[in-house]
C-alpha positions as CSV (number, residue, x, y, z in Angstrom):
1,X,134.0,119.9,81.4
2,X,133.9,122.5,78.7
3,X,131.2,125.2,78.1
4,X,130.0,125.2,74.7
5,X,127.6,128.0,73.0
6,X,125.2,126.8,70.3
7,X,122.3,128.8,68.0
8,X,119.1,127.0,67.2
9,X,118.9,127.3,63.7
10,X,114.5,127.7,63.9
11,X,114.4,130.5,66.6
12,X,117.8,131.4,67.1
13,X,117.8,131.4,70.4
14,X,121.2,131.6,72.1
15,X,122.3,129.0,74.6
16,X,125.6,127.3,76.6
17,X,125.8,123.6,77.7
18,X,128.3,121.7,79.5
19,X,129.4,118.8,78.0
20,X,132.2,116.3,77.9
21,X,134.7,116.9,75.0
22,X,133.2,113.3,74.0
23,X,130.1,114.9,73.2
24,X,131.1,118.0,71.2
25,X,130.3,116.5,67.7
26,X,126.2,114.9,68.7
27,X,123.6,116.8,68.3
28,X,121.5,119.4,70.4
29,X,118.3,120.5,70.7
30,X,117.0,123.6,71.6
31,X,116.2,124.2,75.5
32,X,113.5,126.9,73.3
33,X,111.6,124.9,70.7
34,X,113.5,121.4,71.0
35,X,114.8,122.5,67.0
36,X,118.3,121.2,66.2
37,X,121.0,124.1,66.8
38,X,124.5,124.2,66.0
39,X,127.3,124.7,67.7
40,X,128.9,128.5,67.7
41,X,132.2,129.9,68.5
42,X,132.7,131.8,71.5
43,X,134.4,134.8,71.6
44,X,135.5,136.1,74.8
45,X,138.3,138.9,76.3
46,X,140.6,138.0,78.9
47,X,142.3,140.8,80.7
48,X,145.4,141.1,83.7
49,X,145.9,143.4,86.3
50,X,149.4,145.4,85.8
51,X,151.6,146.2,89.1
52,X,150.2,149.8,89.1
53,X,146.4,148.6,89.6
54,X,145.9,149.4,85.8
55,X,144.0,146.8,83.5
56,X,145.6,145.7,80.3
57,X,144.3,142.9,77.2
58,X,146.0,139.5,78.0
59,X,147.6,138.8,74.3
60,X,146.8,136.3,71.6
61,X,143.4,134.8,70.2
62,X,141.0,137.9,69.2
63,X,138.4,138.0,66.8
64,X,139.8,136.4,63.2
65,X,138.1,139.3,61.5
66,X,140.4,141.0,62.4
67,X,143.2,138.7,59.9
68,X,140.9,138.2,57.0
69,X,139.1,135.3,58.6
70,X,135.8,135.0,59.3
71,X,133.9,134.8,63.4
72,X,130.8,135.5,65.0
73,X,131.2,139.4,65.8
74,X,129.3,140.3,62.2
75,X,131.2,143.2,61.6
């Protein structure tokens, strides 16, 4: 079951919820003030452990700021 990250759009409080993928689209309401919140993207770094013990960035995805896009990071 995936993890998905929504902002209430009253309080904006942060919060996760696990929820089948046949639920994505409904609604949710905030754990906070019961407000509706929408759903958020997550952003998140995933990293590997070389032969030599040293860590290194697993490639692909990355913030789409980066390529003219537009994500969560506000930069």
């Amino acid at each position: 079951m995936p993890l998905y990250e929504y902002v209430c759009q009253r309080c904006e409080q942060g919060f996760e919820l696990l929820r089948p993928m046949s639920r994505s689209t409904q609604g949710v309401a905030c754990p906070t003030c019961e407000a509706p919140a929408v759903r958020v993207l997550s952003v998140f770094a995933a990293f590997a452990t070389g032969s030599n013990g040293e860590s290194t960035p697993v490639a692909g995805g990355g913030c789409a700021c980066a390529s003219g896009g537009a994500c969560g990071c506000a930069r």
